[in-house]
C-alpha positions as MATLAB code, in Angstrom:
seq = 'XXXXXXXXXXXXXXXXXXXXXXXXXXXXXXXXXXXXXXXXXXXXXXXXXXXXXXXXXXXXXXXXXXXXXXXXXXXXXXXXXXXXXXXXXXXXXXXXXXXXXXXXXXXXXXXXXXXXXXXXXXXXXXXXXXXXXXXXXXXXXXXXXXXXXXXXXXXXXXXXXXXXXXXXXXXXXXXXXXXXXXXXXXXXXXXXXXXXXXXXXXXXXXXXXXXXXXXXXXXXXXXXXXXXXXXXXXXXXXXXXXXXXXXXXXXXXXXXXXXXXXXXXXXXXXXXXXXXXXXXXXXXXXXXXXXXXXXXXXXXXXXXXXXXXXXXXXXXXXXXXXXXXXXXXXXXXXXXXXXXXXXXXXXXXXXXXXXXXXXXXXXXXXXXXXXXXXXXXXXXXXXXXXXXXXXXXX';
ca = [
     185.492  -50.987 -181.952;
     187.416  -47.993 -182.365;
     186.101  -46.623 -179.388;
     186.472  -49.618 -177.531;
     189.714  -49.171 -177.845;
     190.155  -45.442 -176.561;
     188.347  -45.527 -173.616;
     190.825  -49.371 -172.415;
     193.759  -46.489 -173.616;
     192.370  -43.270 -171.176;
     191.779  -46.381 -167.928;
     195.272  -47.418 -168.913;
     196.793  -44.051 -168.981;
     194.844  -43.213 -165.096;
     196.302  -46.575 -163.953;
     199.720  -45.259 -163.980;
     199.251  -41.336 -163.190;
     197.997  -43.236 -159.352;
     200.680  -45.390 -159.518;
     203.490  -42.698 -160.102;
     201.213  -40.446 -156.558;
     201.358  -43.686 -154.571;
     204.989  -44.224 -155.136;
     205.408  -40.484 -154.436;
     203.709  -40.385 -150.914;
     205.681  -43.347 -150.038;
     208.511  -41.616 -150.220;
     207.809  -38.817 -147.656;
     207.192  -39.160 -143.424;
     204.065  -39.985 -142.221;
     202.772  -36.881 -140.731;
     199.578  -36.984 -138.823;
     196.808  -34.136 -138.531;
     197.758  -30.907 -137.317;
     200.546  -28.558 -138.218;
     203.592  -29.901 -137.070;
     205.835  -32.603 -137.460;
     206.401  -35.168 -134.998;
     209.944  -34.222 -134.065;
     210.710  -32.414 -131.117;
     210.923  -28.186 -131.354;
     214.200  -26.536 -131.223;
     215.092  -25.269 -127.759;
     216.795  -21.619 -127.039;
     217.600  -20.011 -123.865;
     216.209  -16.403 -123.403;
     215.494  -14.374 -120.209;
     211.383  -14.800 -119.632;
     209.901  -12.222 -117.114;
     206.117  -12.196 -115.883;
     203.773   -9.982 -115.838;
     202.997   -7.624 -112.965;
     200.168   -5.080 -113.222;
     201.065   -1.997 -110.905;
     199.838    1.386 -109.307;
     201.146    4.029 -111.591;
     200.478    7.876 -111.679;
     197.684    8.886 -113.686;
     199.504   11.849 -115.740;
     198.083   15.188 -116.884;
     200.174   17.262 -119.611;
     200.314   20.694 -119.427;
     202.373   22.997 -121.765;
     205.465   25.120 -120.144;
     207.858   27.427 -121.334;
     211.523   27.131 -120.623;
     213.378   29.988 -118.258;
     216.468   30.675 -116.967;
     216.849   29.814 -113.590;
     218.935   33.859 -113.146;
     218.973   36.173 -115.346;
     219.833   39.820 -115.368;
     220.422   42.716 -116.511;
     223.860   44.337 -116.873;
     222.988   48.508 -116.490;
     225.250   51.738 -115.813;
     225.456   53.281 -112.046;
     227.399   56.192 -113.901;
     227.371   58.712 -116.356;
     229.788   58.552 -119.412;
     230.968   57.132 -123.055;
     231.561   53.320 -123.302;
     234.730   52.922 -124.165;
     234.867   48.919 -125.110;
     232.615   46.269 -125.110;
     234.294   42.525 -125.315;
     230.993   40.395 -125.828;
     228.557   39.534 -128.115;
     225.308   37.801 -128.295;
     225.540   34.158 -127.700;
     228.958   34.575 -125.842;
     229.787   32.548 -122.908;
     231.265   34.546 -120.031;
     233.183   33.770 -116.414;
     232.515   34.631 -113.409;
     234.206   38.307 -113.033;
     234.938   38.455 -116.444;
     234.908   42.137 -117.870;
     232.088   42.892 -120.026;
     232.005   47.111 -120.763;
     234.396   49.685 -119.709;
     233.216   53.213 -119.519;
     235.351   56.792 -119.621;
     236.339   57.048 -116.340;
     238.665   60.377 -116.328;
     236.399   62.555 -114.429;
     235.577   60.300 -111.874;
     239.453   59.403 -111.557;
     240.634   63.398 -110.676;
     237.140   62.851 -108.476;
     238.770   60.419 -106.607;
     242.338   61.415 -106.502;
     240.929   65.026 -104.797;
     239.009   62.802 -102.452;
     242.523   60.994 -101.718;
     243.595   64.036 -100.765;
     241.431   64.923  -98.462;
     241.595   62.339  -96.553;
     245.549   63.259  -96.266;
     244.749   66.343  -94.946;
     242.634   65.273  -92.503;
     244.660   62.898  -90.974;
     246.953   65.722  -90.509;
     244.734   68.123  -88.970;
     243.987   65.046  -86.640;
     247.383   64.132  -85.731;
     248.213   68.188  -84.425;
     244.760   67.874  -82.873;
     246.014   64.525  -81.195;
     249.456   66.518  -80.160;
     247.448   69.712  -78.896;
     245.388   67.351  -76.739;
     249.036   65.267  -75.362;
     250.085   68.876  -74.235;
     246.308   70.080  -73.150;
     246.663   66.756  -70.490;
     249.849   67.233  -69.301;
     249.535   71.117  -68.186;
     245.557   69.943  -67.004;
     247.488   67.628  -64.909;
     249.611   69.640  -63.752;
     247.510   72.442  -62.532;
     245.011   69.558  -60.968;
     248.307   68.922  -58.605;
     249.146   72.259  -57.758;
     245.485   73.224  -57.111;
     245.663   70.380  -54.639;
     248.399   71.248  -52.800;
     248.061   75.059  -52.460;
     244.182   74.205  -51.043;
     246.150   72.474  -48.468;
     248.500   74.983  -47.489;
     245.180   77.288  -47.669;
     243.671   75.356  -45.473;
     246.502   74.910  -43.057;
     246.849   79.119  -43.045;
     250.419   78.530  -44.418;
     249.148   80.931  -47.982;
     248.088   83.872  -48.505;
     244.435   83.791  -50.193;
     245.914   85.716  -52.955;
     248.535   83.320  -53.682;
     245.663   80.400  -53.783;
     243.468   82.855  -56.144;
     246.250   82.783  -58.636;
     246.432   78.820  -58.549;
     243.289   78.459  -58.850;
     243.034   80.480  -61.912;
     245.629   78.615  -63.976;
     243.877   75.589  -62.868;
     240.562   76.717  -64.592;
     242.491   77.733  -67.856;
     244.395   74.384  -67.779;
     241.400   72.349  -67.478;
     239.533   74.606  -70.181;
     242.025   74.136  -72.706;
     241.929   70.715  -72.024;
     238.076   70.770  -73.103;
     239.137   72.433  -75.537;
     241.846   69.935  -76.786;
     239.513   67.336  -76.929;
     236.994   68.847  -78.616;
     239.175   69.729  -81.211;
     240.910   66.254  -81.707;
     237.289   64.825  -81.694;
     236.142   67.185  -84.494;
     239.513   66.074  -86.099;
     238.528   62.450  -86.123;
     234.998   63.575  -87.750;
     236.522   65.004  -90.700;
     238.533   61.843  -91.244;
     235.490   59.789  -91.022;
     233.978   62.252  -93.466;
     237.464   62.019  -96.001;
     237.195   58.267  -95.658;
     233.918   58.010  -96.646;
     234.534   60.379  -99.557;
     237.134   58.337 -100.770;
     234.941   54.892 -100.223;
     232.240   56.679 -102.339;
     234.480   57.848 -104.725;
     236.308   54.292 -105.390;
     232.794   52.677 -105.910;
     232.171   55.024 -108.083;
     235.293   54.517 -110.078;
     235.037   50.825 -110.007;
     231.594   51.252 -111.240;
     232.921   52.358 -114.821;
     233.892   48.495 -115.068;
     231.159   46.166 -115.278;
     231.662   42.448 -114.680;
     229.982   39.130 -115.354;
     228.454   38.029 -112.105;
     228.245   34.460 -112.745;
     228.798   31.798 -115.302;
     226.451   32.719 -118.207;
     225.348   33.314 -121.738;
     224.855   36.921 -123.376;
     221.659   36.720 -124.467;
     221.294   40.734 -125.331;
     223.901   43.235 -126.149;
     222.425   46.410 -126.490;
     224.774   49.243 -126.836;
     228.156   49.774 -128.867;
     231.469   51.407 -128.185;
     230.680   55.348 -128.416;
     227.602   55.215 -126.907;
     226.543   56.924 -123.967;
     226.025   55.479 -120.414;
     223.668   56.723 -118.078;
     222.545   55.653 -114.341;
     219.369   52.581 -115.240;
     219.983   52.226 -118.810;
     220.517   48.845 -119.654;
     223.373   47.847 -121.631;
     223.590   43.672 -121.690;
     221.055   40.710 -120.793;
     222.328   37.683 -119.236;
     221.364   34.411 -118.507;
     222.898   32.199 -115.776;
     224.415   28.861 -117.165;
     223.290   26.001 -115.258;
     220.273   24.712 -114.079;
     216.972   25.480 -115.515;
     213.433   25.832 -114.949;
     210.184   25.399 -116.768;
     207.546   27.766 -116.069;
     203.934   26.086 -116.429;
     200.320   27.721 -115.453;
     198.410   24.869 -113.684;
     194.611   24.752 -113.484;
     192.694   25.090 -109.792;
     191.236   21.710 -110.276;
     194.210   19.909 -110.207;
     196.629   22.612 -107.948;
     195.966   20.100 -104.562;
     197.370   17.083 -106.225;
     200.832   18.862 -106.297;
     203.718   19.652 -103.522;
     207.144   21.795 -103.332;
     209.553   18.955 -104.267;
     207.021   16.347 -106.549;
     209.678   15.229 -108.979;
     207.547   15.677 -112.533;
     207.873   13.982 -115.842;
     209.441   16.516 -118.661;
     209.574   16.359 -122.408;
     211.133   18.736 -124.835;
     209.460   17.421 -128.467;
     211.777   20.270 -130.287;
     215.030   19.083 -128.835;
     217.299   16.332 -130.123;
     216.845   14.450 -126.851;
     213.183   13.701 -126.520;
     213.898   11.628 -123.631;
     211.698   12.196 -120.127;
     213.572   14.590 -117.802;
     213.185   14.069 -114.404;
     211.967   17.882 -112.658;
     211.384   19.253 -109.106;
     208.864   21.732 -108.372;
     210.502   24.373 -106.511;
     207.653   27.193 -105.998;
     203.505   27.428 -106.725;
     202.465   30.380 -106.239;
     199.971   30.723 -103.300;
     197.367   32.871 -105.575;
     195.407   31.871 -108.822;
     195.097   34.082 -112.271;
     192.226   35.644 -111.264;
     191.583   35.773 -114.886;
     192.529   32.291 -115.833;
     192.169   30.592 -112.182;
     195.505   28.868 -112.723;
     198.498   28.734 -110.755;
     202.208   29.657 -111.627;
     204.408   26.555 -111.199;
     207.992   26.268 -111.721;
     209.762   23.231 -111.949;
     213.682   22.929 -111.587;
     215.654   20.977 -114.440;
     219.084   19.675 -114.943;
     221.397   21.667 -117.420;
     220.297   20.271 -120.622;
     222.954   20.541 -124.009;
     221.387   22.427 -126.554;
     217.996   23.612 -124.388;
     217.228   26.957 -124.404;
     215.332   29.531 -122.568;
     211.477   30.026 -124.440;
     211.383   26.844 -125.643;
     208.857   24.399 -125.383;
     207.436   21.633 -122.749;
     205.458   19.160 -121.862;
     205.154   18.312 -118.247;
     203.247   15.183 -116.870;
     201.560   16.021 -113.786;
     200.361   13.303 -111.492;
     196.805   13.903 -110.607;
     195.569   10.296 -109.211;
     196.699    6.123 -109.638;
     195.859    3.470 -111.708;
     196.202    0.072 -112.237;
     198.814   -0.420 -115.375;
     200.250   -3.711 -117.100;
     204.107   -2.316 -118.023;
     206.303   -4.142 -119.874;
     210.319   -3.290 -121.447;
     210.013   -2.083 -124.805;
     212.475   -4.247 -125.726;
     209.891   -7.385 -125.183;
     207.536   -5.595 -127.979;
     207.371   -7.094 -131.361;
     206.308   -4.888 -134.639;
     205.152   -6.724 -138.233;
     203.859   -3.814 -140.356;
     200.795   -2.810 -138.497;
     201.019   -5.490 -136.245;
     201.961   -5.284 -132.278;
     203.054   -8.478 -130.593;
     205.051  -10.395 -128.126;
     205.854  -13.841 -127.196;
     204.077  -15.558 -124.635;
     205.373  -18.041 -123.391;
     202.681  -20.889 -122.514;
     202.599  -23.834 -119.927;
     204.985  -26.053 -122.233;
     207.524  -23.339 -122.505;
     206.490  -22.814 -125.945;
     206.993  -19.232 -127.418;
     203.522  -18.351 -128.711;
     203.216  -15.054 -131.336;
     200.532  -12.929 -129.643;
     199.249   -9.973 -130.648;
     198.710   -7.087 -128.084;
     198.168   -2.822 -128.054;
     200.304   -0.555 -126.430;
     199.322    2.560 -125.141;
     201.721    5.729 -123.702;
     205.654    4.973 -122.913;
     207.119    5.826 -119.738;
     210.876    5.775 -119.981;
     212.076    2.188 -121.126;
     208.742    0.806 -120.841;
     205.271    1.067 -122.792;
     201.878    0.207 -121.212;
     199.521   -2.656 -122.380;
     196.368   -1.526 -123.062;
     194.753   -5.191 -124.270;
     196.650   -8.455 -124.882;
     198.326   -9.668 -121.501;
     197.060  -10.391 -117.986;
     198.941  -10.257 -114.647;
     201.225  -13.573 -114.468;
     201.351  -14.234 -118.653;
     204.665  -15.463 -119.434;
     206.590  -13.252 -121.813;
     210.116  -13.249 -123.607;
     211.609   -9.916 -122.215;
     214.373   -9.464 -125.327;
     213.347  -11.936 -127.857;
     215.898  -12.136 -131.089;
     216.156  -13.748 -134.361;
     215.848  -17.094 -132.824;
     212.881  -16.862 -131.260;
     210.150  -17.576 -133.505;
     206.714  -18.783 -133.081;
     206.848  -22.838 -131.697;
     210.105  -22.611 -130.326;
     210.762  -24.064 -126.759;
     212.440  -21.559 -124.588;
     214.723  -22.552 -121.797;
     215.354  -19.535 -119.197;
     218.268  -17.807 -119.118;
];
């Protein structure tokens, strides 16, 4: 009887444990199969883009070192002590800025005796130039009497003596005429000479100065105050400020897919700005390594802040087309290891969808796998977009 009695108790107890579920269920929606309830989804406006697939340069990266675009070398012409130097490595310099003064005493007293020279030649040449006024006149003068007196010759109204005598001041007049001019042309001579002597002399001189020739960096300084200057030896390196250029050595195969003026694809991975610089190739050489069978290529670059010449590059050069799916960056969604976007399907329903990316070219990244040419997508999607949602274009 006893255990009659437990077993009613345990049925009993079971009775109202379904009773308390039932009343339970009752109290929630009725929510048929699938995921979702049966209200409508939330709706968001968002900017929605479609996919294009596109002919894109197929690239090939080849290391290059950065260069100046001009540099130079800052040397002596003369012979002497430097006197001051006003720069030091890393300084930035003007145009016609002075950079080293040399001892320039000798070559002074050279050029003051050359001054003087040239005084007294233009001396010499002004009595030459007087001799010559005078030489004319009595030439001219004897020219008409010798004319006159062959006419009263002539006529039998002079004696042949008196002609004889005429005639030989004529000859002396017109010799020291010849004369004359030679001497005011040998005058002239030695002026030209002084001149140039004193044009020699002032280079000279103003080569004990030496200025920046352009807007630049000191990159070098290689002598100090005391030293000694001579004709060759170099005394500063500098580089040009400016434009750049990145110096690459490009392989035969690919040397006919290239042109003066391609605009190129440049990275610096040391610099703060890894962002793709647009570059022009300005030369290729016409010859190959004949040890490496590569060509020299230099490629012109925008002044960069902070970029500097031996530094490193990467240069993407086109050697062919593909067909590439691109898409913003700003469409791509990351979960840990996860790569997605939203598609957006024939409801306008943002869909989560996993994809893989491949290289980035500027603000966009290509799709290896994931999307096909006319897929929906949500270009900048936000907090609000979340898988489910209806999306109304922006």
């Amino acid at each position: 009887m006893k255990i009659k009695k437990n077993h009613q108790y345990l049925l009993w107890l079971a009775g109202i444990l379904l009773l308390v579920i039932f009343c339970f269920a009752g109290c929630g929606e009725d929510i048929p199969p699938g995921n979702t309830s049966g209200k409508s989804p939330v709706t968001i406006k968002t900017i929605v883009d479609v996919v294009k697939a596109s002919s894109h340069p197929i690239p090939y990266e080849v290391m290059g070192t950065v260069w100046p675009k001009t540099a130079a070398t800052i040397s002596s012409k003369v012979i002497g002590e430097i006197k001051k130097i006003t720069v030091n490595e890393g300084d930035h310099v003007q145009k016609g800025q002075l950079l080293v003064s040399i001892e320039d005493r000798q070559i002074a007293a050279g050029l003051r005796q050359a001054k003087a020279g040239l005084r007294e030649a233009k001396q010499g040449e002004q009595a030459a130039q007087s001799a010559l006024k005078a030489a004319k006149a009595s030439a001219t003068l004897a020219d008409a009497t010798y004319k006159r007196y062959k006419a009263l010759l002539d006529s039998e109204s002079i004696s042949q003596q008196e002609f004889d005598e005429v005639e030989a001041k004529y000859q002396q007049a017109m010799s020291g005429f010849s004369q004359a001019k030679f001497m005011a042309n040998a005058a002239r001579e030695r002026v030209n000479q002084a001149e140039e002597a004193v044009s020699g002399s002032e280079a000279v001189f103003s080569d004990t100065t030496l200025i920046s020739p352009y807007d630049g960096v000191i990159t070098a300084r290689l002598v100090d105050p005391g030293d000694m200057a001579a004709p060759g030896a170099p005394l500063l390196k500098i580089e040009e400020t400016g434009d750049m250029e990145v110096h690459l050595l490009l392989a035969e195969s690919h040397i006919q897919n290239i042109n003066i003026k391609d605009s190129v694809s440049v990275i610096f991975p040391s610099h703060q700005n890894k962002h793709v610089i647009n570059g022009q190739i300005v030369t290729i050489d016409p010859s190959a390594d004949p040890a490496t069978r590569s060509f020299l290529v230099k490629i012109t670059i925008p002044e960069i802040s902070g970029l500097r010449s031996g530094m490193f590059a990467r240069v993407m050069i086109p050697v062919g087309e593909t067909g590439m799916i691109l898409i913003p960056k700003t469409a791509v969604i990351r979960h840990g290891q996860l790569t997605a976007v939203y598609l957006v399907d024939r409801e306008n329903i943002a869909r989560f969808h996993l994809i893989r990316i491949g290289k980035k070219f500027g603000d966009d990244v290509e799709i290896v796998s994931g999307l096909h040419k006319d897929d929906r997508y949500v270009v900048n999607p936000d907090h609000t977009v979340v898988d489910g949602v209806k999306v109304e274009e922006a």
